[in-house]
C-alpha positions as CSV (number, residue, x, y, z in Angstrom):
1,X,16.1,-42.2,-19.2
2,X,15.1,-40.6,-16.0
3,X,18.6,-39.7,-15.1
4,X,18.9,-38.4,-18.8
5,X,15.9,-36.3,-18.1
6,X,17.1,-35.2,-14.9
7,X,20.4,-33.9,-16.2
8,X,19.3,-32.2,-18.7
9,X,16.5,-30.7,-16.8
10,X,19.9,-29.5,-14.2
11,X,21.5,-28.2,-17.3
12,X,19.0,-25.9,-18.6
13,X,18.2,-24.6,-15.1
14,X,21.5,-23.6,-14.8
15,X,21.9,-22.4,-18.4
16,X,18.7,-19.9,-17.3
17,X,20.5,-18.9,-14.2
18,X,23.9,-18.3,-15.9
19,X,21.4,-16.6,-18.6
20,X,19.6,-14.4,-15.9
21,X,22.9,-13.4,-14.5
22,X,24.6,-12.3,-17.7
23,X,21.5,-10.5,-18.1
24,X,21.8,-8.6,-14.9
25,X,25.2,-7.7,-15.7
26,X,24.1,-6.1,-18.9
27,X,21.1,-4.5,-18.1
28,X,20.3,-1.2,-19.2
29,X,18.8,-0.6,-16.3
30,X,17.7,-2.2,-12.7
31,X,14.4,-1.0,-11.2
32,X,13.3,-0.1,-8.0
33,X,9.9,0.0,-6.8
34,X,8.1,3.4,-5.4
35,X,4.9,3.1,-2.6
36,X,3.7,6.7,-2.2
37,X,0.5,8.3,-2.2
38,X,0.1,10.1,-5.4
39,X,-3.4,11.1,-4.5
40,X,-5.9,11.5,-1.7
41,X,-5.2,13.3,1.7
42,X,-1.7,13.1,1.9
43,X,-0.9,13.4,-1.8
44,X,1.3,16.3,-0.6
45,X,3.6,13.9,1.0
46,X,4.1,11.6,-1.6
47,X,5.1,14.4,-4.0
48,X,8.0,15.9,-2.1
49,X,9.0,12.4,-0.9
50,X,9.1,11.3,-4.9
51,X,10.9,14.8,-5.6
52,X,13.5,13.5,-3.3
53,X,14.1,10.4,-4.5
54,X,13.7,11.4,-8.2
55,X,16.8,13.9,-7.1
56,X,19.2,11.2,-6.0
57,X,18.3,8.8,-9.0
58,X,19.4,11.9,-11.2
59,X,22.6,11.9,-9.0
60,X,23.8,8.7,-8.9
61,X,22.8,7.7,-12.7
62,X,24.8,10.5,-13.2
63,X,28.0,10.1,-11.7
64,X,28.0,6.5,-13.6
65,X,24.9,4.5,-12.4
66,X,25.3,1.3,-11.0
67,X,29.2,0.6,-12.2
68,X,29.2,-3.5,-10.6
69,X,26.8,-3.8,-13.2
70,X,28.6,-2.3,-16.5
71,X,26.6,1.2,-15.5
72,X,23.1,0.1,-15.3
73,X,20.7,3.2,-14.6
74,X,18.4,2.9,-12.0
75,X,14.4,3.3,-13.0
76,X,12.0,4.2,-10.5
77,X,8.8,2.4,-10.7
78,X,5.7,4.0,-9.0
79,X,2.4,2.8,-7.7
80,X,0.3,5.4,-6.1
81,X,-1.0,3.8,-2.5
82,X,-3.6,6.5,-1.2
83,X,-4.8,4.2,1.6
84,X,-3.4,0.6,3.1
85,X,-6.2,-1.0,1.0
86,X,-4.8,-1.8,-2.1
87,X,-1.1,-1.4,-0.9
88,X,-0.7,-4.7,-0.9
89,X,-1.4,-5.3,-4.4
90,X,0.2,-2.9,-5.3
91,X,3.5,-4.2,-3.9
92,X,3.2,-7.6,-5.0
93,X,3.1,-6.3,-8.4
94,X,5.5,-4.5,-8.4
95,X,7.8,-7.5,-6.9
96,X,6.3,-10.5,-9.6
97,X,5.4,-7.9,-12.7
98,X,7.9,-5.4,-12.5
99,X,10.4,-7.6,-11.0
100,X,12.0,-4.5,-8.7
101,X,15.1,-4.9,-6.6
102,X,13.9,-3.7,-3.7
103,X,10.7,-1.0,-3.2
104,X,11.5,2.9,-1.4
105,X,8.1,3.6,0.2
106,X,5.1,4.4,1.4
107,X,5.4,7.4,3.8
108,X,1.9,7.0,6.1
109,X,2.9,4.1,8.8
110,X,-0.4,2.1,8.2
111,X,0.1,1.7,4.7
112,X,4.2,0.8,4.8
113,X,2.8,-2.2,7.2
114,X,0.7,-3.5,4.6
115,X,3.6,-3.2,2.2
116,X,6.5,-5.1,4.7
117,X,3.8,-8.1,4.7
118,X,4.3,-8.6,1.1
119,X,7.9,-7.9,0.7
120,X,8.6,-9.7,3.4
121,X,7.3,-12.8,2.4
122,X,9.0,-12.2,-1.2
123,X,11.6,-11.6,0.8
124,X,12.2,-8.2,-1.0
125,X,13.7,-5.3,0.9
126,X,11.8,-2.3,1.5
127,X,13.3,0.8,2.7
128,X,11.0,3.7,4.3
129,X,11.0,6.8,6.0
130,X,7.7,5.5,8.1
131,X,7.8,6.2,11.7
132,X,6.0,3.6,13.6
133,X,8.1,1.9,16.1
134,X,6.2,-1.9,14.9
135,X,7.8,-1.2,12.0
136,X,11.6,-2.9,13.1
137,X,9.6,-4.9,16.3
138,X,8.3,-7.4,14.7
139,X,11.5,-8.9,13.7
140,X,11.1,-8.9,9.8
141,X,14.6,-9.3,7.9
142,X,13.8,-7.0,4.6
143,X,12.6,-4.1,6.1
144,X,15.0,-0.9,6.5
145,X,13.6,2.5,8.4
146,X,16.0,5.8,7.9
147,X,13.7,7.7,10.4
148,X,13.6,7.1,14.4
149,X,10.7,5.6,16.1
150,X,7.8,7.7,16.6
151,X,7.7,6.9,20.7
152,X,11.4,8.9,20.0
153,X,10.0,11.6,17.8
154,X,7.1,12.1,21.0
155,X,9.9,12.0,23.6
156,X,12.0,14.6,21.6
157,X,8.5,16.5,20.9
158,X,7.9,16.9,24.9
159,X,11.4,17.0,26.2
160,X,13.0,19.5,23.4
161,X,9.8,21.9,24.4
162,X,10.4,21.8,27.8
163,X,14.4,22.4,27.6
164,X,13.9,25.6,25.5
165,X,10.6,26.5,27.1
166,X,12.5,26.2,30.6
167,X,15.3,28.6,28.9
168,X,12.9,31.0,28.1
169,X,12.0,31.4,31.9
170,X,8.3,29.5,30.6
171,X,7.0,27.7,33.5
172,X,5.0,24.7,32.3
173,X,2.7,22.4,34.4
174,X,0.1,21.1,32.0
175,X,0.4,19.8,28.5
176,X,-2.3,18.8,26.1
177,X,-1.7,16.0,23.3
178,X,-4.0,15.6,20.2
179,X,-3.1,13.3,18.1
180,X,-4.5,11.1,15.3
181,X,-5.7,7.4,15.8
182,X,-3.1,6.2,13.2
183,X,-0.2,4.3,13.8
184,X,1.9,7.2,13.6
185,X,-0.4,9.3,15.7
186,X,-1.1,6.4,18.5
187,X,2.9,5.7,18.8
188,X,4.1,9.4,18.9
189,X,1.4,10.1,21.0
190,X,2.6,7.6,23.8
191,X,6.3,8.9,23.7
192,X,4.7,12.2,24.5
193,X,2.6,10.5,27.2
194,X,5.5,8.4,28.5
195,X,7.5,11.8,28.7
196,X,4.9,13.6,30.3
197,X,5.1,11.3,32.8
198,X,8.4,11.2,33.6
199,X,8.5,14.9,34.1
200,X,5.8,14.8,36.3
201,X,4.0,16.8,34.3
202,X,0.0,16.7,34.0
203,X,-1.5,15.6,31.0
204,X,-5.2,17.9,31.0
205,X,-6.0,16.6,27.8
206,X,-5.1,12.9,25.6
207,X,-7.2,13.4,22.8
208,X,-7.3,10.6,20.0
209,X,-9.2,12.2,16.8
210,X,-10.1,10.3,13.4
211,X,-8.1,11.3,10.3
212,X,-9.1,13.9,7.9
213,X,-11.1,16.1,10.3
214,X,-13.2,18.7,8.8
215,X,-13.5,20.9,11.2
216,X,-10.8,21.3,14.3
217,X,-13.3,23.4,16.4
218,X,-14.3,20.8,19.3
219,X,-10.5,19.9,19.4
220,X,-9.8,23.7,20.0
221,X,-12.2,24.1,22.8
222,X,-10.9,21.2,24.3
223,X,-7.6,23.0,24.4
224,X,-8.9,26.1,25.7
225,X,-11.3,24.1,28.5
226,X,-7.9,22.7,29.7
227,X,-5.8,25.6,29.8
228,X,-2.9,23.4,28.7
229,X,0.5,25.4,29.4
230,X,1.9,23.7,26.1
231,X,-0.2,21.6,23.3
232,X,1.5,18.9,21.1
233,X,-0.8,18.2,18.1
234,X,0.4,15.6,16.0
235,X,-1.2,15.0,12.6
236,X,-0.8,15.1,8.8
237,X,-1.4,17.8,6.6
238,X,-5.2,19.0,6.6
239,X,-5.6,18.3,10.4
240,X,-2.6,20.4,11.0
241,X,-3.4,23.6,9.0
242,X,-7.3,22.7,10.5
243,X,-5.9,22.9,14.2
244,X,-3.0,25.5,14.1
245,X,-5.5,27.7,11.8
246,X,-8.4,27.4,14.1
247,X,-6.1,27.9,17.2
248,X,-4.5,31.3,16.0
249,X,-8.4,32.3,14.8
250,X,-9.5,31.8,18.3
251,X,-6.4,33.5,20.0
252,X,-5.7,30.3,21.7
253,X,-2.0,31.9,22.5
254,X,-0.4,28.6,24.5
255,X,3.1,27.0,21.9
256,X,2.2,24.4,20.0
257,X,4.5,22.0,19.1
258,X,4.0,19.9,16.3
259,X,4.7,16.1,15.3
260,X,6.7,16.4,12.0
261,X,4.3,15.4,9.2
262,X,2.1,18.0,7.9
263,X,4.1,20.4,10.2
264,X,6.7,20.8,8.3
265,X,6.7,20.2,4.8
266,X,6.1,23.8,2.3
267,X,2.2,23.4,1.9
268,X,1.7,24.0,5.6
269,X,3.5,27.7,5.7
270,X,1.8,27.8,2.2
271,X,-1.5,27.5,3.0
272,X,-1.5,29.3,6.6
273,X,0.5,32.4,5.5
274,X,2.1,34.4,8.6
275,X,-0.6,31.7,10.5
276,X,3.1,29.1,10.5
277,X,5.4,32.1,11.3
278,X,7.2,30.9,14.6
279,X,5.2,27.4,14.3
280,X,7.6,24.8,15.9
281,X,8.3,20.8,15.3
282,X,10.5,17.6,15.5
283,X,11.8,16.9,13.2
284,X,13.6,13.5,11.3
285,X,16.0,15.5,9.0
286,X,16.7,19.8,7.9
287,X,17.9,21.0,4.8
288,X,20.0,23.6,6.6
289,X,22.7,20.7,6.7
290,X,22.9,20.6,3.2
291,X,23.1,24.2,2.1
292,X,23.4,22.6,-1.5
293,X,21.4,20.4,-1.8
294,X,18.7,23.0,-0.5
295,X,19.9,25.6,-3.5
296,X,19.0,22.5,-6.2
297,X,15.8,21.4,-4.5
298,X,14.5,24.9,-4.4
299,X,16.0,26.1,-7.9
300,X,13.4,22.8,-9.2
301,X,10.6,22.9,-6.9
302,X,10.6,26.5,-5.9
303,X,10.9,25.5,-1.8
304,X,12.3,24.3,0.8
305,X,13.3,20.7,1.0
306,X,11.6,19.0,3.6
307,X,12.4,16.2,5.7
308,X,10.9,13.8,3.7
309,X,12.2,14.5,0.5
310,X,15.3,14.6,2.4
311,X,15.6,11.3,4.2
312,X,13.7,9.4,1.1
313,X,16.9,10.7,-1.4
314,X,19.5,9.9,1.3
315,X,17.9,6.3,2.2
316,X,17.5,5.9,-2.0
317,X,21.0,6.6,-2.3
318,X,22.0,3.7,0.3
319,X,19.8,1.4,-1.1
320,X,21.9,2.0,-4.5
321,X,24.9,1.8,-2.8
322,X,23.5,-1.4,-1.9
323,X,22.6,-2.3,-5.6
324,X,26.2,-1.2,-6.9
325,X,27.7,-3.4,-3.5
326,X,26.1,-6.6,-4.6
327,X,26.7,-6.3,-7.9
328,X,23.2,-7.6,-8.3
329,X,19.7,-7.1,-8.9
330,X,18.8,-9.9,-6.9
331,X,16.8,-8.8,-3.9
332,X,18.1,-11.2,-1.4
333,X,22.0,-10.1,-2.6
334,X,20.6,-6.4,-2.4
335,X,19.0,-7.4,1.8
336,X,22.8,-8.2,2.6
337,X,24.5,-5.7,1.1
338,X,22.0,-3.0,3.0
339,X,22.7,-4.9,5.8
340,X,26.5,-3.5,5.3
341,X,26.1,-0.3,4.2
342,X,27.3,3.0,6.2
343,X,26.2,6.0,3.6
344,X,27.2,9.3,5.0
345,X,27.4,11.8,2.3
346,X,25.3,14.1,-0.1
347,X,21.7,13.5,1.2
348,X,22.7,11.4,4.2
349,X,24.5,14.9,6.2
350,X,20.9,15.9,6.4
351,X,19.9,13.5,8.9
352,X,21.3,14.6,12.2
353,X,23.8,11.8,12.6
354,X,25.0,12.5,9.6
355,X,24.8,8.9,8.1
356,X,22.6,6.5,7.1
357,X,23.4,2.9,8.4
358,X,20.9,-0.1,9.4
359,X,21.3,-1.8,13.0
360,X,20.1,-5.7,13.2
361,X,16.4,-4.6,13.3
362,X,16.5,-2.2,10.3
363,X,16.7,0.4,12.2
364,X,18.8,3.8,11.0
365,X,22.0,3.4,13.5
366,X,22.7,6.9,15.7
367,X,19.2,8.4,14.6
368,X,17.6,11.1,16.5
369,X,15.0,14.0,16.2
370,X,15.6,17.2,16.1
371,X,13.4,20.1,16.1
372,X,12.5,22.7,14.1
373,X,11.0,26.6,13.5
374,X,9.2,28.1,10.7
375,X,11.0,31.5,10.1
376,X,9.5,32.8,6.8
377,X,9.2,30.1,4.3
378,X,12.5,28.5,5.8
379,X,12.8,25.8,8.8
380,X,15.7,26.3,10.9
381,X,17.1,24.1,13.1
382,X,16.3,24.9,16.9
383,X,17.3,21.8,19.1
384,X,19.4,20.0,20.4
385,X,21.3,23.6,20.9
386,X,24.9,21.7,19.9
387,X,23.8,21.6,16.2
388,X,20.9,23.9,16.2
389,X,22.0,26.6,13.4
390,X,19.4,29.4,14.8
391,X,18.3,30.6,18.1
392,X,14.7,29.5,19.0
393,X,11.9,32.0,19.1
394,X,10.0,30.9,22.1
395,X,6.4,31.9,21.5
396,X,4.9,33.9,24.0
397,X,2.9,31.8,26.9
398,X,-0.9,32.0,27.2
């Protein structure tokens, strides 16, 4: 009887997989989970980055959706994640209510680490534009970064300065660095440090500041106390219209250099006017690759495509690769297949290797920063010089 029960316990177990799989394979649709923040602080991020990947789930449904699976579409299911707080709930929802794939998310380092814990342990993938370097250290399996480190994004931040501030004829011997106490801010931060270092060039201030300042004023006098030949603030959005603002108001004329995030995305040059004119940045990604892809983004949205928005379309569009490659919903079929991928067209020419493809730790193969220059409401492409498409406009010295 036992046996009996046994075998037929065997049989309808594998009459649900065989049902499960039939109905993957004619599916209307496969989802994919979102992370962003939809509100709070850096709600401004987590619009362009869902612009971007909205973009390149319009483009690949059209051009025949997911084809190993008779044309599914691919649906994009979001959960707003303002804070790492609830991000964890979030995600496991996503993974056992809305049985996703695989999640694209959440932009701010500190809340993408509370997501990999989840998905990790689901053993969903998770593919993100965050920067922290922790991110692909830890040796996690499911987790996929399309950006480089942020200890790279500080090195290229001080080193790319001091090339093109060295071509200028600028002579610098002090920097300052102000910086966040995120995990973004605190790993960018020491690549700058480490940088500085290695140049042999002082450091007069290492300032670590709480995020969402509301007033950048001590910061600034800080800065002018030091007479810092160069200043590399890196923060998100409101700190970085708070410090470049209050820097210009105060004629505080040494470059700054910003850190990516709220540097460079359109509602920094929108909300500081001719304030951003000449501003420059690293950068992870520039639309000035991808001349068409700029034209559609800006015909929709009215700007520029920023680097987020970039990079979140172009690592969406390998992770549905990746989909179509397994011919499978099945998250753990979906990990190898990433695993495999080399995606180096449409949205992928933006990044400045031109491709997107994972190394062993998850890491985006060939990555590297680049930086950039606000000239009008355009970013142009500055550094390194052998695929810069503009001259740099070196700001004049203090």
């Amino acid at each position: 009887m036992a046996f009996r029960i046994g075998l037929l316990t065997k049989t309808l177990m594998a009459a649900g997989c065989m049902a499960g799989a039939m109905a993957a394979v004619h599916a209307d649709t496969v989802k994919v989970g979102v992370l962003l923040p939809m509100t709070g602080p850096n709600a401004a991020f987590g619009r362009t980055s869902l612009n971007g990947m909205q973009m390149a789930v319009e483009d690949f449904n059209a051009k025949g959706g997911v084809k190993s699976l008779g044309g599914a579409k691919i649906e994009l299911v979001i959960a707003d994640t303002p804070s790492p707080n609830t991000t964890a709930q979030s995600t496991q929802r996503l993974i056992s209510r809305e049985r996703v794939a695989a999640v694209l998310g959440s932009f701010a380092s500190s809340t993408t680490i509370a997501a990999m814990e989840v998905t990790e342990r689901a053993g969903v993938p998770l593919v993100t534009f965050s920067f922290a370097d922790e991110l692909t250290e830890r040796g996690y399996k499911n987790i996929f970064k399309v950006t480089p480190h942020a200890s790279a994004m500080g090195r290229a931040q001080f080193d790319y300065s001091l090339a093109l501030a060295k071509e200028a004829g600028e002579e610098v011997k002090t920097v300052a660095i102000l910086y966040e106490d995120t995990a973004y801010g605190t790993a960018q931060a020491r690549g700058l440090r480490d940088a500085a270092n290695e140049a042999g060039i002082k450091i007069v201030l290492d300032e670590a500041y709480p995020l969402g300042i509301t007033d950048a004023t001590p910061l600034v006098n800080k800065v002018r106390v030091s007479q810092a030949d160069m200043v590399f603030p890196v923060s998100y959005l409101n700190d970085s219209m708070l410090i470049i603002r209050t820097m210009r108001q105060q004629n505080v004329t040494a470059p700054m250099i910003g850190g990516a995030a709220g540097y460079i995305i359109p509602d920094f040059k929108a909300a500081l006017g001719e304030y951003a004119e000449g501003v420059l940045s690293v950068s992870t990604a520039a639309d000035d690759y991808v001349p068409e892809m700029r034209e559609k983004y800006e015909a929709k949205h009215g700007t520029i495509m920023p680097h987020d928005a970039l990079l979140y379309a172009a690592g969406a569009e390998a992770l549905f690769l990746a989909i179509d490659k397994a011919g499978s919903a099945a998250p753990a079929k979906v990990r190898e297949a990433l695993t495999e991928i080399k995606h180096c067209e449409n949205f992928a020419k933006a990044s400045p290797s031109g491709c997107i493809e994972f190394d062993e730790t998850g890491l985006n193969a060939g990555t590297f920063p680049i930086m950039v220059q606000w000239r009008g409401d355009q970013l142009v492409t500055v550094y390194p010089l052998e695929i810069a498409t503009q001259k740099v406009l070196w700001p004049e010295g203090k």
